[in-house]
Each structure stands twice: as structure tokens, then as C-alpha cells.
C-alpha positions in Angstrom: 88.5 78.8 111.4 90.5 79.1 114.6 93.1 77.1 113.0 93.0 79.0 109.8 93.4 82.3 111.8 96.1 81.3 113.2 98.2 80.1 110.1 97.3 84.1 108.6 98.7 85.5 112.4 102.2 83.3 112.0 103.3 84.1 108.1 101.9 87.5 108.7 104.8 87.6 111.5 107.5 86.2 109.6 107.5 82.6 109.7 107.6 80.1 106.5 104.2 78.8 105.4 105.8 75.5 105.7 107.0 75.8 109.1 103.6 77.5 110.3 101.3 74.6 108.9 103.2 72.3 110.5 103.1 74.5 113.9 99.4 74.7 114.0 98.4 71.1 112.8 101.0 69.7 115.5 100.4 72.3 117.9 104.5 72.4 118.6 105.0 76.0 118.3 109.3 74.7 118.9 108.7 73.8 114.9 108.6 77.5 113.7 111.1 78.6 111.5 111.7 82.3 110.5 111.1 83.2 107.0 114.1 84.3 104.9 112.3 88.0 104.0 109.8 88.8 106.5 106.1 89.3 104.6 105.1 93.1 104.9 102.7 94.5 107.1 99.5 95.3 105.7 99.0 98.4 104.5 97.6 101.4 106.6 94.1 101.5 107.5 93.1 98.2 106.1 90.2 97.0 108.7 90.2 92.6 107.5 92.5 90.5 106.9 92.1 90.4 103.0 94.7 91.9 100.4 93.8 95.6 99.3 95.4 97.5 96.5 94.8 100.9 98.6 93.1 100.8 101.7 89.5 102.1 102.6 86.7 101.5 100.8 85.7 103.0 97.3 82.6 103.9 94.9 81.5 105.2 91.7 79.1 107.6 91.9 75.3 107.2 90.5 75.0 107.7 86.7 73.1 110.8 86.0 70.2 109.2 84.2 69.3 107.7 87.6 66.5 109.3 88.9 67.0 110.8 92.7 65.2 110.1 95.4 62.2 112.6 97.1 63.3 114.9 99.5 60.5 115.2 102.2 59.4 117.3 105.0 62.1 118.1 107.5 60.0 119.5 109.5 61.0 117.1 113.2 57.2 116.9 114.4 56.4 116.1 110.8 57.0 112.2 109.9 58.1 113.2 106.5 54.6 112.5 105.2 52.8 116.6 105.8 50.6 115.1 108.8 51.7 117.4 111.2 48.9 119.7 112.8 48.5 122.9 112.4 49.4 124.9 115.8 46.8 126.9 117.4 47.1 128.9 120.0 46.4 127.4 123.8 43.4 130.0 124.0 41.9 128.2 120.9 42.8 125.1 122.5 40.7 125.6 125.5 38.0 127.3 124.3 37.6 123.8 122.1 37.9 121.8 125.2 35.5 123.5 127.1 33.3 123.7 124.4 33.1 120.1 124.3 33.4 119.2 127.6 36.7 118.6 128.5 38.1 120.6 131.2 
């Protein structure tokens, strides 16, 4: 892999793909030779190493006969599921507590 990466790095800067096997399976860098057109940068944003036509990525949207997903709560104390409680207020609260004994 190492080895691989490193042929890419050397024609990617302008050395002969002859030249740049020989280079990394020798390990004599002195046997680089420049390319006679230098290969072109990659274009823009590309984020690997692997020919794009334009870079980024792309999609095709959903077909409209797929169904969509359910939309839950968005409630952020509700898990999405309608479990939250209901409030009550802190005088119903303790009048519950003390009622059964928890003070």
C-alpha cells in the first residue's frame, strides 16, 4: 500500500510512470525522470485519490412512490415514542408525596 501510494504521489507530480516504478521498487529516488507534459492536478474539492468527473458527491432523489418515513414527537423530554408525563404543578407534587409518605 505504502509503495503503491507512493507511485500515485510521483506521476501525480510529474514524473514518467516508468521512471517512478523503477524509483520506488529500487528505492533510488536519482532514477526519476520528469514527464514530457506534467499530469493535471486533480480537480477542486476532490477528498480521495480516485478520478471524478466533477467533484463532490451526488444523488438522485427518492422516487415518489416510496413511502416516507414517520415523523414523531419533537417534543425534547419526549423520546419520540408520547411517554412523556404530563406536568403537574409542584403543589400537586407534594401534596402526592406527603400523602404517601414521602417527605
Amino acid at each position: 500500500m505504502v509503495r503503491a501510494q507512493a507511485l500515485l504521489a510521483l506521476v501525480q507530480a510529474g514524473y514518467t510512470h516508468e521512471s517512478a516504478m523503477a524509483a520506488v521498487e529500487s528505492g533510488d529516488l536519482s532514477q526519476l525522470k520528469a514527464a514530457p507534459v506534467p499530469a493535471l492536478p486533480p480537480a477542486g474539492n476532490v477528498q480521495h485519490l480516485l478520478p471524478q468527473t466533477s467533484p463532490g458527491a451526488t444523488a438522485d432523489p427518492l422516487p415518489a412512490t416510496m413511502p416516507r418515513l414517520p415523523v414523531g414527537s419533537t417534543s425534547p423530554g419526549d423520546g419520540g415514542n408520547n411517554t412523556r408525563p404530563t406536568p403537574r404543578p409542584s403543589s400537586a407534587r407534594r401534596a402526592l408525596e406527603e400523602a404517601n409518605g414521602h417527605v
